[in-house]
C-alpha positions as CSV (number, residue, x, y, z in Angstrom):
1,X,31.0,-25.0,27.3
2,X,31.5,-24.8,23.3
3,X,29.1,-23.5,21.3
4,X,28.2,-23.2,17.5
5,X,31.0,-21.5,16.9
6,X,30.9,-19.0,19.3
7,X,33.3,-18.7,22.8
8,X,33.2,-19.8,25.9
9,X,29.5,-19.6,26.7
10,X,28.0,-19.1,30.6
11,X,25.3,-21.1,31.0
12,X,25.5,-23.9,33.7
13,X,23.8,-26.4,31.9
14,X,24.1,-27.3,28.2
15,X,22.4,-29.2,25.5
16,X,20.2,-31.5,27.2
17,X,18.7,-34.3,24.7
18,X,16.8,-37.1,26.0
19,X,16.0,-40.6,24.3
20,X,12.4,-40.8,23.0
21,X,10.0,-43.9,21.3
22,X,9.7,-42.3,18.0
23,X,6.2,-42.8,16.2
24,X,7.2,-43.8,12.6
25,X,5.4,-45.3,9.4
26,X,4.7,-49.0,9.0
27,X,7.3,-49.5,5.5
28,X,4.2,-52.6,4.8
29,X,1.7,-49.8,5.5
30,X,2.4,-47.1,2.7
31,X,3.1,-47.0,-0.9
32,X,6.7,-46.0,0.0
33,X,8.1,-43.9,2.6
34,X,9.3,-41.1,0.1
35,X,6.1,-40.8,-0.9
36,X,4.9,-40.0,2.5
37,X,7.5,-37.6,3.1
38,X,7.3,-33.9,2.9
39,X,10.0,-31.2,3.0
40,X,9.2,-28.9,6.8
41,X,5.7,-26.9,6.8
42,X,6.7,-23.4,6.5
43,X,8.8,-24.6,2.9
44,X,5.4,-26.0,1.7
45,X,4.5,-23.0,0.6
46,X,3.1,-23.1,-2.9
47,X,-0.5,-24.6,-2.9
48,X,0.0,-26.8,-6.3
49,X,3.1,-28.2,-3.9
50,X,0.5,-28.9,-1.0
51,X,-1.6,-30.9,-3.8
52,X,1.7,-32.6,-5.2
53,X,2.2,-34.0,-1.6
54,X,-1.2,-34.7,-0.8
55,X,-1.5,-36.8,-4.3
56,X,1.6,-38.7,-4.1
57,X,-0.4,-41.2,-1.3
58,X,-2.7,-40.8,1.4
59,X,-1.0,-41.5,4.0
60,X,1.8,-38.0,3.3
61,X,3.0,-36.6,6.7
62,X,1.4,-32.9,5.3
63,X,-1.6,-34.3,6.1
64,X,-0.8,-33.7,9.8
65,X,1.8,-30.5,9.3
66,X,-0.2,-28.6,6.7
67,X,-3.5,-30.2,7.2
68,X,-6.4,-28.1,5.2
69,X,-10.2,-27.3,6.5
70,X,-12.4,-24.1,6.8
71,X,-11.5,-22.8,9.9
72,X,-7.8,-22.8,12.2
73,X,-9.5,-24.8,14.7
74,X,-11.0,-27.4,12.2
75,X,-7.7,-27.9,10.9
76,X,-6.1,-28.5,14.0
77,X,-9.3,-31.0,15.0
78,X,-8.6,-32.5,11.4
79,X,-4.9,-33.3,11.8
80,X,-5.2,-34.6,15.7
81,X,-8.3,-37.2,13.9
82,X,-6.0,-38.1,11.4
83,X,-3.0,-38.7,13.5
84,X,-4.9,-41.2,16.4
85,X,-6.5,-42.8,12.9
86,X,-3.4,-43.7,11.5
87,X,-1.7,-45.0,14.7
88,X,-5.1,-47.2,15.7
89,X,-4.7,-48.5,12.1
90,X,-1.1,-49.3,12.6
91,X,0.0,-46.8,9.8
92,X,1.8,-45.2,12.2
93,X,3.5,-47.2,14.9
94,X,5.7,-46.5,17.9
95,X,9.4,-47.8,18.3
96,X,9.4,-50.5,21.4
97,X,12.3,-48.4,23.6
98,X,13.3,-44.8,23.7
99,X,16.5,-44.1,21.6
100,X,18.3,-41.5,20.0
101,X,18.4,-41.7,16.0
102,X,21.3,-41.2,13.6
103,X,19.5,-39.4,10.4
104,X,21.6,-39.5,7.2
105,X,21.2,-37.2,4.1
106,X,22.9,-37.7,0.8
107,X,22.6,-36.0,-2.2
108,X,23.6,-36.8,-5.6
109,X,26.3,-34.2,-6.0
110,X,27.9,-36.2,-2.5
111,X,26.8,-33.3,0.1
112,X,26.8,-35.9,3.4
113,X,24.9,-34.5,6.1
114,X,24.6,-37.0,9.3
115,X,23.2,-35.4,13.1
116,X,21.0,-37.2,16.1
117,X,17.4,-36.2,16.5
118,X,16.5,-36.5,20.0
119,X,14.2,-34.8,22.9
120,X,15.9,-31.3,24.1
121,X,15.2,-29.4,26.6
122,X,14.0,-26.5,26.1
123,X,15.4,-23.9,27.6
124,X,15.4,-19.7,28.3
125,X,17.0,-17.2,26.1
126,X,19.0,-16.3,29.3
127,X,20.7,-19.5,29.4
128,X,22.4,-19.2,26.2
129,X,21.8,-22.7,25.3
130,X,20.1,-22.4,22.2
131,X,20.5,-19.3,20.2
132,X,18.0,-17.9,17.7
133,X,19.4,-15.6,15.0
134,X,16.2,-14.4,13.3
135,X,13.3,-13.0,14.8
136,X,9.1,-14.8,14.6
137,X,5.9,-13.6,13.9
138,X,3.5,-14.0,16.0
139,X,0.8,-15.5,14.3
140,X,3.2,-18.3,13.3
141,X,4.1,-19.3,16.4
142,X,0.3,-19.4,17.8
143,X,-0.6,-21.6,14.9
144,X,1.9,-24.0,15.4
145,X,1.0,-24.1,19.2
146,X,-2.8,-24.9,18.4
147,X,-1.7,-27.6,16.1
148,X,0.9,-29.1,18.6
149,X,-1.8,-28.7,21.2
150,X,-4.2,-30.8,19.2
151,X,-2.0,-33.5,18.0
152,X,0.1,-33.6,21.4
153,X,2.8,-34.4,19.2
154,X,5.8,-32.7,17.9
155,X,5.6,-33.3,13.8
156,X,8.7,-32.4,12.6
157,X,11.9,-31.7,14.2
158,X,14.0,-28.8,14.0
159,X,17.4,-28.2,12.7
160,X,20.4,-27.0,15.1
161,X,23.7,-26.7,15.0
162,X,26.8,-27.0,17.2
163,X,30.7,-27.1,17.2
164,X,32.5,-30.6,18.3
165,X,35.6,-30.6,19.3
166,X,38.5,-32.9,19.9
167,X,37.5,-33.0,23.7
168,X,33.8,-34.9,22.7
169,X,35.2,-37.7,20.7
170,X,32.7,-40.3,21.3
171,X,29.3,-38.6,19.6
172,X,31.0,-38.5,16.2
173,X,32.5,-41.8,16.3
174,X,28.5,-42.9,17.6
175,X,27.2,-41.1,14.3
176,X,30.3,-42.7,12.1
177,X,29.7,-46.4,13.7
178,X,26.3,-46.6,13.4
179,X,26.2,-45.3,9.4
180,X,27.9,-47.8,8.8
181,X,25.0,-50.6,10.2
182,X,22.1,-51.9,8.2
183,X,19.5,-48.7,8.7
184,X,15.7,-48.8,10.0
185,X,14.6,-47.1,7.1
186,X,16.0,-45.9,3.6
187,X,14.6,-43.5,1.0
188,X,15.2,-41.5,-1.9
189,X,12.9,-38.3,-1.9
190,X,12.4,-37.0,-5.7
191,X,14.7,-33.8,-4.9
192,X,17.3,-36.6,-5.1
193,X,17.9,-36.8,-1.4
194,X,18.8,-40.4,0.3
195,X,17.4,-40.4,3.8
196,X,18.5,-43.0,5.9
197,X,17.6,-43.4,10.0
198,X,18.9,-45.6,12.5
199,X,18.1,-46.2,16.6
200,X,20.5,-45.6,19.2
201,X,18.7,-47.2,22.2
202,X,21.7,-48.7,24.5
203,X,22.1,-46.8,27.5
204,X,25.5,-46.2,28.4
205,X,26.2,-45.1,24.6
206,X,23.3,-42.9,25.3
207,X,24.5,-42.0,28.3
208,X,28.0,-41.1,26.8
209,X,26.2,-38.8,24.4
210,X,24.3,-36.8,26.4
211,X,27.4,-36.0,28.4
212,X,29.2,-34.8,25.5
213,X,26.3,-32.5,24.1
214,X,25.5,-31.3,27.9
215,X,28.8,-29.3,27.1
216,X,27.9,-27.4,24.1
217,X,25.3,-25.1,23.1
218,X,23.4,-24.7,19.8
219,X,22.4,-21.9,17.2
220,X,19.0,-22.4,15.2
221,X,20.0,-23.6,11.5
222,X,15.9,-24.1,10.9
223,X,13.0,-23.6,13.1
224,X,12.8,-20.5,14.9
225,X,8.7,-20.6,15.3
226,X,8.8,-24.3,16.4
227,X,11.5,-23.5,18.9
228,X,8.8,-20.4,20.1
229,X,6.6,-22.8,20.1
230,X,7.7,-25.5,22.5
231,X,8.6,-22.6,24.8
232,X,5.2,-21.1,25.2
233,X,3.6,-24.7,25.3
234,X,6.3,-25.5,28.4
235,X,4.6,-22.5,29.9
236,X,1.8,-23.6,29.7
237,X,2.5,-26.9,31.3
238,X,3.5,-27.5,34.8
239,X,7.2,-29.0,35.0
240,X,7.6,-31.9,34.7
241,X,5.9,-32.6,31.4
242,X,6.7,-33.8,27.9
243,X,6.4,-30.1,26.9
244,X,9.9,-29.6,28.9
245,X,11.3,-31.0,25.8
246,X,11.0,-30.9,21.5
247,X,12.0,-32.8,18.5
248,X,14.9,-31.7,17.3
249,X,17.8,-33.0,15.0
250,X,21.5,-32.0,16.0
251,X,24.2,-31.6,13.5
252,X,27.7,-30.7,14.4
253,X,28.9,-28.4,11.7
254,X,32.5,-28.5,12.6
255,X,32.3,-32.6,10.9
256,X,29.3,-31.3,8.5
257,X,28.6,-28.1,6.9
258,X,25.5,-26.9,6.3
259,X,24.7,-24.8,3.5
260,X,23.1,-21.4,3.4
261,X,20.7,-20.1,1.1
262,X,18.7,-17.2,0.8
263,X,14.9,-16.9,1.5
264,X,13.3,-15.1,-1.1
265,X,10.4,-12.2,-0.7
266,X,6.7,-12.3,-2.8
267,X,5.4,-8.5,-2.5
268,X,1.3,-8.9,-3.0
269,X,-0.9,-6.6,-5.3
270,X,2.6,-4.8,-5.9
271,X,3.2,-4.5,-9.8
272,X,7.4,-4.4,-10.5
273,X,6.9,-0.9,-12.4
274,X,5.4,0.4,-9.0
275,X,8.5,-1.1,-6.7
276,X,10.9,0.3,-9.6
277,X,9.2,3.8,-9.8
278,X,9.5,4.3,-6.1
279,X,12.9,4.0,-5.9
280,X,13.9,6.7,-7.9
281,X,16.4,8.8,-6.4
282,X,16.9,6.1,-3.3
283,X,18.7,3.1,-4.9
284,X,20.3,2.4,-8.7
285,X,17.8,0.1,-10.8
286,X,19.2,-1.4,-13.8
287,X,17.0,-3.5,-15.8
288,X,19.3,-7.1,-16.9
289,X,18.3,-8.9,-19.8
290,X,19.8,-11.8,-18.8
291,X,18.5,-15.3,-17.6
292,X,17.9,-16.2,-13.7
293,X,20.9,-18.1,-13.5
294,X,23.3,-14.9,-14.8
295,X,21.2,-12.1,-13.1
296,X,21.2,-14.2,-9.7
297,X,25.5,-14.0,-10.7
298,X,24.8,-10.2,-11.3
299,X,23.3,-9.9,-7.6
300,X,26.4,-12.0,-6.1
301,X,29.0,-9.5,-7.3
302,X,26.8,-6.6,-6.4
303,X,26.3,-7.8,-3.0
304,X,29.8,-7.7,-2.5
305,X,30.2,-4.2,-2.7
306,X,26.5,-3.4,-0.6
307,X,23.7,-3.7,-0.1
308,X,21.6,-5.4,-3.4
309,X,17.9,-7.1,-4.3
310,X,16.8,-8.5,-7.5
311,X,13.3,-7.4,-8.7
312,X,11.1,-9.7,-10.5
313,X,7.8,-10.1,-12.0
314,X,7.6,-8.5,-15.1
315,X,9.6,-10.9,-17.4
316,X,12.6,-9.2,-16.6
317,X,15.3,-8.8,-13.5
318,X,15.7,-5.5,-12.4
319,X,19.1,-5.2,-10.4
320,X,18.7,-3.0,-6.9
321,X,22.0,-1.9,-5.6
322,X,23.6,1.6,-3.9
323,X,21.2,2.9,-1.6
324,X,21.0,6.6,-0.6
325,X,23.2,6.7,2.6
326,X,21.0,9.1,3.6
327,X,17.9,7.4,3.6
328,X,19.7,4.7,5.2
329,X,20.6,6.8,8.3
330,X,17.2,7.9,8.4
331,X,15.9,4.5,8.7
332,X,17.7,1.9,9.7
333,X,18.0,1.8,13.6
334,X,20.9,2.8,15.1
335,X,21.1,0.7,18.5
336,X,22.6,-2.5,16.6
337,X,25.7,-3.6,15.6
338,X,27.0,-3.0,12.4
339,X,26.8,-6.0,10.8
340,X,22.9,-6.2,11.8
341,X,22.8,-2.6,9.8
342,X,24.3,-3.8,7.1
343,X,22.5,-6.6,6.3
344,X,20.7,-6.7,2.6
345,X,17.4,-8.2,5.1
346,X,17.5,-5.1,7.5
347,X,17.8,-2.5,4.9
348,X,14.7,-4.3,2.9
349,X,12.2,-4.6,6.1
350,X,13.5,-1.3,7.7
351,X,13.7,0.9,4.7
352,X,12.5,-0.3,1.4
353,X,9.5,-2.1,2.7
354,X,8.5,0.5,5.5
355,X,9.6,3.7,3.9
356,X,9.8,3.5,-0.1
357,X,7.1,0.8,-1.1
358,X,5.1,1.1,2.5
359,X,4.5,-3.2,2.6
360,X,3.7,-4.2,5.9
361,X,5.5,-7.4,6.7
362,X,3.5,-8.7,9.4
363,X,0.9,-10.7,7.5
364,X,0.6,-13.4,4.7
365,X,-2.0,-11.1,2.7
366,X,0.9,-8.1,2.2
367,X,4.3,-10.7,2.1
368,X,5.0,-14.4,1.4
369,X,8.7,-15.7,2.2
370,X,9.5,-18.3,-0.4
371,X,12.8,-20.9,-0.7
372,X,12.8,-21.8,-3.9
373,X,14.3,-19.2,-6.4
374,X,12.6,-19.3,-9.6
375,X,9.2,-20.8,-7.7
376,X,9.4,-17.1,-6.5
377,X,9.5,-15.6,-10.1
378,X,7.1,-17.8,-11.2
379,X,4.4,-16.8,-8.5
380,X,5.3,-13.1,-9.0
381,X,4.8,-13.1,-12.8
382,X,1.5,-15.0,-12.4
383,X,-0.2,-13.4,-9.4
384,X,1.1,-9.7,-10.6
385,X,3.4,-8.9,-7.8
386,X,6.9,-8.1,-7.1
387,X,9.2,-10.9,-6.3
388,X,12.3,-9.9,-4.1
389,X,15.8,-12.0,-4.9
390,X,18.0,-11.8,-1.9
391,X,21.5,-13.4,-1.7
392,X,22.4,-15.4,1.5
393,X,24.1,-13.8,4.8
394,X,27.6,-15.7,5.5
395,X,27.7,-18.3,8.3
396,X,30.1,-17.0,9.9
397,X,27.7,-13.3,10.0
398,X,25.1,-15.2,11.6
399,X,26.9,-17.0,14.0
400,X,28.6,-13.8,15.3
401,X,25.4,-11.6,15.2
402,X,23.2,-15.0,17.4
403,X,26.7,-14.7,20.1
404,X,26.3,-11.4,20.9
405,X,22.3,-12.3,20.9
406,X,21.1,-10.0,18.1
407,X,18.2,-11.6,15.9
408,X,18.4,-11.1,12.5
409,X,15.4,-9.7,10.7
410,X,12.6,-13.2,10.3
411,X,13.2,-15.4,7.3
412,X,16.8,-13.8,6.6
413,X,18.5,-17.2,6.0
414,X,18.0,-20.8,5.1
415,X,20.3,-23.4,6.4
416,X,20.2,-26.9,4.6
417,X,19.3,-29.5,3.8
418,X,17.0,-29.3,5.7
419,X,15.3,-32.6,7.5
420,X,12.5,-34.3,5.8
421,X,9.6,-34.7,7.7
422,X,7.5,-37.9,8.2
423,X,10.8,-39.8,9.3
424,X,10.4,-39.8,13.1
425,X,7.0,-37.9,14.9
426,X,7.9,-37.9,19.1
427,X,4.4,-38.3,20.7
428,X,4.1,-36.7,23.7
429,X,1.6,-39.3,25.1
430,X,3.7,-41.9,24.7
């Protein structure tokens, strides 16, 4: 059985992706499906950008994903209201037979990103099927499952990867064929992304598909606390169930790269004088007076050479590179691989955010994780804190780190684009 990009793997069984009736929006229903669109729930992290979606129409998918009241439970009652509202009122409406779907992104620089979002199994960590690379909190994962549990829906799907090969010819040439048909639905989002989505409902082609994928196995590009998810909510459930499976979209890599960017840290009620003082005699700090663009270059070369962080916050970058060897030895945990040592995201949470600037990292009031670069900056300049610039892990890192099934600290990497969500919602009680 391939894998995503990893050797010969053991488990019996492989992928596993099963047909579904997707729940979609009614085109006549909405202003426009871009508008009711919404990049995944844990990248909607900046609360003007939860009132930017929730203004651009009514009917926006964060509604259900982010959906906002007093209380956790409220929220979850909120969203599960809103969601049987919308399909009584034909907003929302379900696909006559179960298919897979072709999903399409284009950008305006020509990045071409096709996959198949489908049902999967969800399976054990034993089985090597699907293999996680970073690591979940908690918390996360229990506020997803109370949402899922109140909606009985999966929202959003996540994004894996795998390898194809010349020996599963006929899922590519599927994906290729049917981009090339008049699509269910096409959009432009305003980060100049053209979705486009088509069913795949016949059943030998179907059929033919899931034969091919049953031979591969998949590493988690995006959605390491869904994927938690799904598997406590199959616990909870007695097989067979629609919790056996979750949304998911499929890309193979080997046809179309992903990219992979760095997910930034915001350190709370941490000034950037405090994080610079600390480090004093631990790392070098040199202060840049250069823009974003030319300090984030700055970090690139540096992290060549080691381990390096950009501090922000202050109206200046403050460049974070060659850390004490000794402190390292002291506090980074020796019973990994190297590679997981080395990595700029274990040296932050292992030694500069436990032992130099004592941040825990295990709740939203102490840490945010942020995408978007200069969103980062932005938030760290006006709230007062101490934004942290990382540069991105190498595929190829992650890949080997997720074979040998070491996770990577959480929120070390972000593989994109990443699906919209809004396109395709797989009720369970359908």
């Amino acid at each position: 059985m391939n894998s995503a990009g990893h050797p010969e793997a053991t488990a019996r069984r492989g992928l596993e992706l099963t047909p579904f009736r997707g729940l979609r929006y009614d085109p006549d229903r909405v202003g426009s499906l871009a508008a009711v669109t919404s990049p995944p729930y844990d990248v909607v992290v900046r609360p003007d950008g939860l009132l930017h979606l929730e203004s651009a129409d009514p009917y926006n998918i964060v509604r259900l994903i982010l959906p906002q009241a007093a209380t956790p439970e409220a929220r979850n009652e909120q969203a599960a209201r809103t969601l049987r509202r919308w399909t009584a009122e034909g907003v929302l409406t379900t696909d006559p037979d179960p298919g897979l779907y072709v999903y399409e992104q284009r950008d305006r620089e020509g990045m071409l990103q096709r996959g198949i979002i489908g049902a999967l199994r969800v399976s054990d960590p034993s089985e090597q099927v699907v293999l996680p690379h970073e690591d979940v909190m908690p918390h996360v994962v229990a506020d997803r499952a109370a949402l899922m549990r109140a909606t009985r829906a999966n929202l959003e799907p996540l994004l894996l990867t795998y390898r194809g090969d010349d020996a599963t010819p006929a899922t590519p040439a599927l994906v290729e064929r049917t981009a090339e048909q008049p699509p269910l639905l096409s959009t432009t989002t305003e980060d100049g992304f053209c979705h486009r989505l088509w069913s795949v409902t016949a059943p030998d082609t179907v059929a033919r598909v899931r034969a091919e994928l049953s031979r591969h196995q998949a590493l988690i590009a995006d959605g390491h606390h869904r994927w938690a998810t799904y598997r406590t909510l199959r616990a909870e459930h007695p097989s067979p169930s629609p919790w056996d499976h979750g949304l998911v979209l499929l890309v193979d890599t080997a046809r179309y790269p992903l990219r992979v960017r760095a997910i930034h840290r915001l350190l709370h009620g941490v000034p950037v004088h405090e994080a610079v003082a600390a480090l004093a005699g631990h790392f070098r700090v040199r202060r840049l007076g250069t823009s974003l663009d030319e300090s984030l270059e700055t970090l690139a070369k540096a992290a060549g050479s080691g381990n390096a962080f950009l501090l922000a916050g202050d109206g200046a970058f403050h460049l974070v590179d060659l850390p004490d060897p000794g402190l390292l030895a002291r506090t980074v945990p020796t019973d990994r691989p190297e590679a997981w040592r080395t990595l700029d995201a274990t040296v932050l949470h292992a030694t500069l955010l436990a032992h130099v600037w004592h941040v825990p990292d295990d709740s939203a009031s102490h840490i945010s994780y942020i995408h978007d670069t200069a969103a980062t900056v932005e938030k760290a300049e006006r709230d007062g804190g101490t934004a942290v610039l990382m540069h991105p892990v190498r595929e190829e890192v992650v890949r080997e780190l997720a074979r040998q099934g070491v996770t990577m600290p959480r929120k070390s990497t972000s593989f994109g684009p990443k699906p919209a969500s809004g396109l395709v919602l797989r009720p369970l009680d359908a």
